[in-house]
N, CA and C of each residue as an Amber inpcrd file, in Angstrom:
protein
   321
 -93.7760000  51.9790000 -34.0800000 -93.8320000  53.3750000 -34.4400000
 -95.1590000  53.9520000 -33.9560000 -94.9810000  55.3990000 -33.9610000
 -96.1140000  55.9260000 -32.8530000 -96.7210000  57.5520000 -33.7140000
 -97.7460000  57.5110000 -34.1120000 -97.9220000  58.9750000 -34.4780000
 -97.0850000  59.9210000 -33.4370000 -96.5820000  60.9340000 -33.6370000
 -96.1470000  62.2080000 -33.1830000 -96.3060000  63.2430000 -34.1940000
 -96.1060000  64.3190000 -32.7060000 -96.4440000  65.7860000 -33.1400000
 -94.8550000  66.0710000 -33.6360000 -94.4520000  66.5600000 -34.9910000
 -93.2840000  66.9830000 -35.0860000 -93.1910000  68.7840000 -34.7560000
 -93.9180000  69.2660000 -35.0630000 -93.9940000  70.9830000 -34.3800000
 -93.7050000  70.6370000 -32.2910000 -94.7120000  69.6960000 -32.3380000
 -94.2880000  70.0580000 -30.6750000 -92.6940000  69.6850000 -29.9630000
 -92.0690000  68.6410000 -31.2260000 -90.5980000  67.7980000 -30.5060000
 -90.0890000  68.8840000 -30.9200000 -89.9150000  69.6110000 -32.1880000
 -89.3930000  70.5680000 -32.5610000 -88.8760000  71.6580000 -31.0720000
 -90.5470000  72.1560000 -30.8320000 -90.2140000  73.4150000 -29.9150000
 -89.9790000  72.9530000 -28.4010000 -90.3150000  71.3240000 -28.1660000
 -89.6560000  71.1450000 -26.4950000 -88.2470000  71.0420000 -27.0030000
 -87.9500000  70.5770000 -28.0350000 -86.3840000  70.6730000 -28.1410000
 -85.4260000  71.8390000 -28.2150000 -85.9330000  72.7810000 -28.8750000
 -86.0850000  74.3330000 -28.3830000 -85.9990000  75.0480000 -27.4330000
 -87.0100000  74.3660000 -26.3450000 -87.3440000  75.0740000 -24.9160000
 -86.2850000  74.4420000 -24.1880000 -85.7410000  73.2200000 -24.6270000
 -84.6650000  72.5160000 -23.4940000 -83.4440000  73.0320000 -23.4630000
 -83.2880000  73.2790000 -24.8510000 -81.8590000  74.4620000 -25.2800000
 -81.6430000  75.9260000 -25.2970000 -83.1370000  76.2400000 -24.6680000
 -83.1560000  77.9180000 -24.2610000 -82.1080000  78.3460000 -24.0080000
 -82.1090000  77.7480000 -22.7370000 -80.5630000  78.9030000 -22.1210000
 -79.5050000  78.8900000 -22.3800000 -78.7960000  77.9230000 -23.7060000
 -78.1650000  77.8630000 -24.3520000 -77.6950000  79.0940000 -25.3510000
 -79.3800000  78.9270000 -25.5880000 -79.4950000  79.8540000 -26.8900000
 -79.0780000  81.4790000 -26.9050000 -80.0480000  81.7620000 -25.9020000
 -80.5170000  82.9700000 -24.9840000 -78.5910000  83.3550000 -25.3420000
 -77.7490000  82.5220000 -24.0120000 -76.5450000  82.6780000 -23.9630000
 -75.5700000  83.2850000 -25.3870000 -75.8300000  82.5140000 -25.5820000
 -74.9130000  82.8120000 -27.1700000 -75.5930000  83.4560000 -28.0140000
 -76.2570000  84.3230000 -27.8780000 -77.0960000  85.3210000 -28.0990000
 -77.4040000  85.1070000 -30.1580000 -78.0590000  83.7280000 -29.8870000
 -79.0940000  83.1290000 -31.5350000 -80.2060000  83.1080000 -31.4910000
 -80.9230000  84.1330000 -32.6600000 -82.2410000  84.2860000 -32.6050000
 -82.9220000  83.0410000 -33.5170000 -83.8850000  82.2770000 -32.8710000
 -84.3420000  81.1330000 -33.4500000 -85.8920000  81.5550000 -34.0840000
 -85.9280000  81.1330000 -35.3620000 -87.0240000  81.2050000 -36.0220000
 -87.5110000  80.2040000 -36.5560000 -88.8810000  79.6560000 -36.3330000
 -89.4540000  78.5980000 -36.7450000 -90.6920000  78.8170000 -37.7770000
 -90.9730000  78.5560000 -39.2050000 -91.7460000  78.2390000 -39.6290000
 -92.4740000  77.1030000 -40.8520000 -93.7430000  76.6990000 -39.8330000
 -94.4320000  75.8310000 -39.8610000 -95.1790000  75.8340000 -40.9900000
 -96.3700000  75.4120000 -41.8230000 -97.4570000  75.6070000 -42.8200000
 -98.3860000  75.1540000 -41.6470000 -99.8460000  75.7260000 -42.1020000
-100.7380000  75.4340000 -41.4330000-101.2420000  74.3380000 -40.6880000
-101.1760000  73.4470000 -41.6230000-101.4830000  71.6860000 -41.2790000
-100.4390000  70.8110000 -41.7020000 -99.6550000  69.6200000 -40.7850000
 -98.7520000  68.4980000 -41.0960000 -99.5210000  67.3050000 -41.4120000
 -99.3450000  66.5650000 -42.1090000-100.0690000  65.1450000 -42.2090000
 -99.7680000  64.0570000 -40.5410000-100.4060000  63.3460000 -40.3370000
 -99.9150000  62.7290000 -39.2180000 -98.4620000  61.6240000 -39.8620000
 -97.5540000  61.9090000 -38.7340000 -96.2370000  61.3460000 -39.2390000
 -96.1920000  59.8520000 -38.1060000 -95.5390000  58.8590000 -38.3610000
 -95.2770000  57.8660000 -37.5710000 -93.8030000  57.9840000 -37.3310000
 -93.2820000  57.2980000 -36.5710000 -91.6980000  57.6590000 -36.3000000
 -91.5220000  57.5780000 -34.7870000 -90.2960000  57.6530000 -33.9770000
 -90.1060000  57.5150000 -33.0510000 -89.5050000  58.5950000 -32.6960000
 -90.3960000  59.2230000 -31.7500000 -90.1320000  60.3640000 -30.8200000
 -88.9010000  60.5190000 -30.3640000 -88.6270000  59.6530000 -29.5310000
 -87.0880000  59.6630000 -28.9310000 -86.0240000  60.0230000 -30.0000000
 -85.7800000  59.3780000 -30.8940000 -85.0750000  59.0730000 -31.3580000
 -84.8520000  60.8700000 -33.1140000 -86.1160000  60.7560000 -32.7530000
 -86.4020000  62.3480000 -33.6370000 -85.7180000  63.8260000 -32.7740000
 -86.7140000  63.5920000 -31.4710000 -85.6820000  64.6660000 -30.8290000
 -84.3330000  64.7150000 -30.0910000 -83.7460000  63.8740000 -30.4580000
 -82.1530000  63.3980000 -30.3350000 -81.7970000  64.0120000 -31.5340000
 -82.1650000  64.0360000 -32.5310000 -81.4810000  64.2770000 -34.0790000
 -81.7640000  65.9870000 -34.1220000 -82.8460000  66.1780000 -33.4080000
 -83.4640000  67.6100000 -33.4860000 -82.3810000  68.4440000 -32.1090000
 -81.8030000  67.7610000 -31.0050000 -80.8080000  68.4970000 -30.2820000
 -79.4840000  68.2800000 -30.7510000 -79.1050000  67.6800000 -31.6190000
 -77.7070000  67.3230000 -32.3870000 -77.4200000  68.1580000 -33.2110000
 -78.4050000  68.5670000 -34.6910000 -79.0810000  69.8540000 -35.0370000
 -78.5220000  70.9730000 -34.7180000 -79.2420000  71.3980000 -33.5750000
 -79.4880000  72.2790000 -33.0350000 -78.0710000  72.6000000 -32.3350000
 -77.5360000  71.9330000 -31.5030000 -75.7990000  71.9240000 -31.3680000
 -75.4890000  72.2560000 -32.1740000 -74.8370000  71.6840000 -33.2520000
 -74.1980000  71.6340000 -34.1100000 -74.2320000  73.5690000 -34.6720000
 -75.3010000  74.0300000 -35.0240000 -75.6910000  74.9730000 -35.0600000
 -75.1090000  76.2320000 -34.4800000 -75.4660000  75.8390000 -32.6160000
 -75.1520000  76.9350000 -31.9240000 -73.5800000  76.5950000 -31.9200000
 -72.9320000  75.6230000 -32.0860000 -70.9540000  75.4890000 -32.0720000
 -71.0060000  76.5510000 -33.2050000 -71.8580000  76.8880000 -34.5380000
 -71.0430000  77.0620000 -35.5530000 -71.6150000  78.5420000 -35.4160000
 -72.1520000  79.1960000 -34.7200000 -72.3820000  80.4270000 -34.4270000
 -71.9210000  80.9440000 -32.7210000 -70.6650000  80.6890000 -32.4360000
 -70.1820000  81.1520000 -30.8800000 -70.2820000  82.7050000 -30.8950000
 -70.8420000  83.7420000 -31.9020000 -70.8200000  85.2130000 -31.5500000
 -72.4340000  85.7570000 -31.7800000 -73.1450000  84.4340000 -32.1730000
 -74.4540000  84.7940000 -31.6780000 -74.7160000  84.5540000 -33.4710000
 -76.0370000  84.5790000 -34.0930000 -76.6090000  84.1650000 -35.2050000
 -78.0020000  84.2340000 -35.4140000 -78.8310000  83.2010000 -36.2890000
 -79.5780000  83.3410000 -36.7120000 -80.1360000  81.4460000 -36.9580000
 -80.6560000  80.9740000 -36.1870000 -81.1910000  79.4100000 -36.7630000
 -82.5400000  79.9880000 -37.1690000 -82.7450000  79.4330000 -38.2290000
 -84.0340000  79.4580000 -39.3260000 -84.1770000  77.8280000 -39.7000000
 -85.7550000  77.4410000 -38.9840000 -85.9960000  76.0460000 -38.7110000
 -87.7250000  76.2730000 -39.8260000 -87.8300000  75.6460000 -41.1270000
 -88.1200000  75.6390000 -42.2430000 -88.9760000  74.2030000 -41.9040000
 -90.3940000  74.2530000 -42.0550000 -91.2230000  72.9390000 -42.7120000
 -91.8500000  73.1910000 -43.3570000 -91.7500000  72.4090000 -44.6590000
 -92.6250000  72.3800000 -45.7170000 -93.0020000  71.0480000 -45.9360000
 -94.3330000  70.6700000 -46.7100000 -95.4720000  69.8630000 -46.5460000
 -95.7170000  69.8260000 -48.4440000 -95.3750000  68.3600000 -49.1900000
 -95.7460000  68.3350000 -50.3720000 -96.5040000  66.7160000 -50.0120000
 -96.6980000  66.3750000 -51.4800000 -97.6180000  65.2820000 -51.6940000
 -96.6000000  63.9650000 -51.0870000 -95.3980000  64.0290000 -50.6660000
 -94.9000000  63.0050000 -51.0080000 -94.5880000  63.1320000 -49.2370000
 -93.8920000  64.3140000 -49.1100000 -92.3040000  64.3790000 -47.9820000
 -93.3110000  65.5300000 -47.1850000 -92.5170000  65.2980000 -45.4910000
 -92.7150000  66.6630000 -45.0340000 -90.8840000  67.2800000 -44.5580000
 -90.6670000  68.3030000 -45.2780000 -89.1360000  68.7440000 -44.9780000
 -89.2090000  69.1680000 -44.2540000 -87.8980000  69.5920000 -43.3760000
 -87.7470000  70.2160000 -42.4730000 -86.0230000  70.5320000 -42.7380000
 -86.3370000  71.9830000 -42.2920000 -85.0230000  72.1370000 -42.8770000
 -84.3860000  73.2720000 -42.1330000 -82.8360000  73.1140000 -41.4240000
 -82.1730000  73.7770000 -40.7480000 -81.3420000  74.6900000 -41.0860000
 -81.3770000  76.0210000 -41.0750000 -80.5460000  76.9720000 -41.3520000
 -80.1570000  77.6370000 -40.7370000 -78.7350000  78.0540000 -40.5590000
 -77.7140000  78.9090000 -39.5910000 -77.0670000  79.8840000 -40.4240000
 -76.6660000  80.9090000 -39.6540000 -75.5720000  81.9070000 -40.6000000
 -74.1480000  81.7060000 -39.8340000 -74.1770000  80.4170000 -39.7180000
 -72.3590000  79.8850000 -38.7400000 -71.5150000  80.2580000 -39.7360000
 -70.4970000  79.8010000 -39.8030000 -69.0910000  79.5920000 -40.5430000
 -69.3480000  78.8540000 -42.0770000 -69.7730000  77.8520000 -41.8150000
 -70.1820000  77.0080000 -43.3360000 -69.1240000  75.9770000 -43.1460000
 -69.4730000  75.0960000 -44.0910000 -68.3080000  74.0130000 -44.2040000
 -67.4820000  74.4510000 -45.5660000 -66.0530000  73.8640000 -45.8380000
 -65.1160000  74.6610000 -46.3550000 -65.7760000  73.4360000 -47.6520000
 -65.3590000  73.7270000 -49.0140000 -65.6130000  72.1870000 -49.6890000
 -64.6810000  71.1340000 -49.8970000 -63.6170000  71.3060000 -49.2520000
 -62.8840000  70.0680000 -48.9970000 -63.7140000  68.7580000 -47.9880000
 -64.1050000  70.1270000 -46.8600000 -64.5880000  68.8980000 -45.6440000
 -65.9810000  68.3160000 -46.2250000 -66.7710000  69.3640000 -47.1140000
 -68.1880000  69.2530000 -47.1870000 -67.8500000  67.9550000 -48.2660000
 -67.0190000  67.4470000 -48.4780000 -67.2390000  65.8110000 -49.4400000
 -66.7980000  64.9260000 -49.0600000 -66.4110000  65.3180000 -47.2630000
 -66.5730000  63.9090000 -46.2910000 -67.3170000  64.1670000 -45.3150000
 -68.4350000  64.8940000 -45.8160000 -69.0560000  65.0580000 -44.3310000
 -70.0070000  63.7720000 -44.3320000 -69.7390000  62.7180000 -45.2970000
 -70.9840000  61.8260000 -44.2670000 -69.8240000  60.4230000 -44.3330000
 -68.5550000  60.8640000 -44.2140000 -67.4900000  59.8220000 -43.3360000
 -68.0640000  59.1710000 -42.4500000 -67.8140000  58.1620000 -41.6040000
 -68.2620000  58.0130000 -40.0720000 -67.1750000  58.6970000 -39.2830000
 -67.4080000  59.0890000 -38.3250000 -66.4110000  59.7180000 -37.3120000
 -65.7240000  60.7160000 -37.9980000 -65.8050000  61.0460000 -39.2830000
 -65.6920000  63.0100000 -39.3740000 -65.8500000  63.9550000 -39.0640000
 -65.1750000  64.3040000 -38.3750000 -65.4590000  66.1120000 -37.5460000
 -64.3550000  67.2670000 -38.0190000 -64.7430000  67.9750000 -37.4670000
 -63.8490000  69.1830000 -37.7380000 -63.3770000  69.7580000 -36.4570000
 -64.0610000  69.2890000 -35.1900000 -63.5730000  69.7330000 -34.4240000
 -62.4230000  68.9770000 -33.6760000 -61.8600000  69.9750000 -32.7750000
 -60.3610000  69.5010000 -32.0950000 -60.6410000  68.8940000 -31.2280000
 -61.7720000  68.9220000 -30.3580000 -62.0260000  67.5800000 -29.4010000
 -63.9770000  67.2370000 -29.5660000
């Protein structure tokens, strides 16, 4: 494990999905607190979860939206937390959403 910057995987992951974004016309908002503690973790493997995210996101807003990307910093945790104004999950699906191989989509 390797210190990383989580603000910077955040926004190259961001910048890689620009024209994505741009496209499907979602305004992305990010906010940070002043200072993060140094985090250990594996880069790769963080901004993989941070473009999956971020998919997931722009599928559930195809007429354009709002991602609101949330870190907060307590004694214990640093959150980070993803918000869209997509569709939502219905609550049938939302009490298998951590099935393996559960989706909702048709392909």
């Amino acid at each position: 494990m390797l210190p990383i910057d989580l603000k910077r995987l955040l926004q190259d992951a961001i910048g890689f999905m620009r024209t994505e974004i741009e496209d499907k016309d979602i305004q992305v908002d990010i906010a940070f607190p002043d200072s993060i503690p140094t985090l250990l973790g594996d880069g790769d493997q963080l901004t993989q979860a941070f473009y999956n995210l971020i998919k997931n996101a722009l599928q559930a807003m195809p007429d354009g939206g709002l991602l609101h990307i949330n870190c907060a910093v307590n004694d214990v945790y640093v959150n980070l937390k993803f918000i869209d104004t997509g569709k939502g999950i219905s609550e049938e699906d939302l009490r298998r959403i951590l099935e393996p191989y559960f989706t909702t989509k048709s392909s």
